[in-house]
N, C-alpha and C positions, 0 to 999 in steps of 0.2 A: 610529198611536197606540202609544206605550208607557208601560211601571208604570216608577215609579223608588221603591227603596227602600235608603235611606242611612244603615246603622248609627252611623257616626261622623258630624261636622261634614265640611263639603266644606273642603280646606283652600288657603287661599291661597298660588295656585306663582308666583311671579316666573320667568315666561321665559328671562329672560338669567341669572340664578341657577338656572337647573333644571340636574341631574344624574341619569344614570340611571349605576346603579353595577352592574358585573355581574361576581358572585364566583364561581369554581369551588365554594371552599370556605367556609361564613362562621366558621373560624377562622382564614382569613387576615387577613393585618393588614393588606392595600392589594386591592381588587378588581383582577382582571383587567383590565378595562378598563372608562372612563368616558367616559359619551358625553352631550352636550351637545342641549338640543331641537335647535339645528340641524342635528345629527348623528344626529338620530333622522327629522328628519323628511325627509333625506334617503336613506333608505331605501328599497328597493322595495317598493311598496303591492301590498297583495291583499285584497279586498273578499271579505267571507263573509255571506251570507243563512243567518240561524239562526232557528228557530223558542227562544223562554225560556220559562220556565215557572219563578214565584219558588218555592222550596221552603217557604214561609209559605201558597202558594194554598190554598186553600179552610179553612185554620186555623179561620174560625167552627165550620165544622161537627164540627171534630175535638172543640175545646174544647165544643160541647155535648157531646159524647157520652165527654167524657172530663176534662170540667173545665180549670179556666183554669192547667195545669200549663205549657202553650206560650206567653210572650214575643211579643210582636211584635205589629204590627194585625191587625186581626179579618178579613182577606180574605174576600171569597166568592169566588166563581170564577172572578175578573176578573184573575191576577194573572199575565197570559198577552201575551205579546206575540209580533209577526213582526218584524226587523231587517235592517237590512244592518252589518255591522261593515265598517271599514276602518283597516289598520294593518299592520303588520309580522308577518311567520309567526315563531313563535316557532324555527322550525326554520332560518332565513334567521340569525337573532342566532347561534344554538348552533354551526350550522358555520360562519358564514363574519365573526364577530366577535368568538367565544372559540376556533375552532379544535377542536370540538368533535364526534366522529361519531357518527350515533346509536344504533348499534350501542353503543358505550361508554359510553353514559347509560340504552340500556333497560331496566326494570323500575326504576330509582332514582326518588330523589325531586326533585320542584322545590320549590323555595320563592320564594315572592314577598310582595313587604314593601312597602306603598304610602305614601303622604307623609296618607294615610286612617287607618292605621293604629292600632290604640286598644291602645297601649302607653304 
């Protein structure tokens, strides 16, 4: 069993039009490289068991004790799941499809921009 809670619309990806675009810098004017679902799902898979826990959990009981200043459903305690993810290490993309070490990216920042996105 898991919670699912979806700020935006879920949006429609066409497959053979999908792009993932991966920029060093986003003032660049062309991403480093672009890779295609087939080229993603070509990848080496790694499977991760995470415990989530939605940052909305338990929100009723905040909002009594503190008014309806908090946005979002009214959870009770339930906003708790166990998972298995499956997908690509972000660490697999950084060295060995931008050439990237991670010595030279740590403490900096990532950004990530999804086709969800409420821009």
């Amino acid at each position: 069993m898991h919670f699912e809670r979806n700020h935006n619309l879920i949006p429609e990806i066409d497959p053979e039009e999908y792009e993932l675009n991966l920029w060093l810098n986003p003032a660049d004017e062309e991403p480093l490289k672009t890779l295609s679902l087939e080229d993603v799902k070509n990848l080496p898979v790694h499977n991760l068991d995470a415990y989530l826990c939605c940052a909305g959990n338990k929100r009723r009981y905040l909002q009594v004790e503190h008014g309806d200043a908090v946005k979002g459903l009214k959870w009770n305690a339930t906003a708790i799941a166990n998972s298995r993810f499956k997908g690509v290490r972000l660490v697999h993309v950084l060295e060995n499809l931008m050439n990237i070490k991670l010595d030279d990216v740590r403490g900096k920042h990532l950004i990530m921009k999804g086709y969800d996105a409420d821009f």
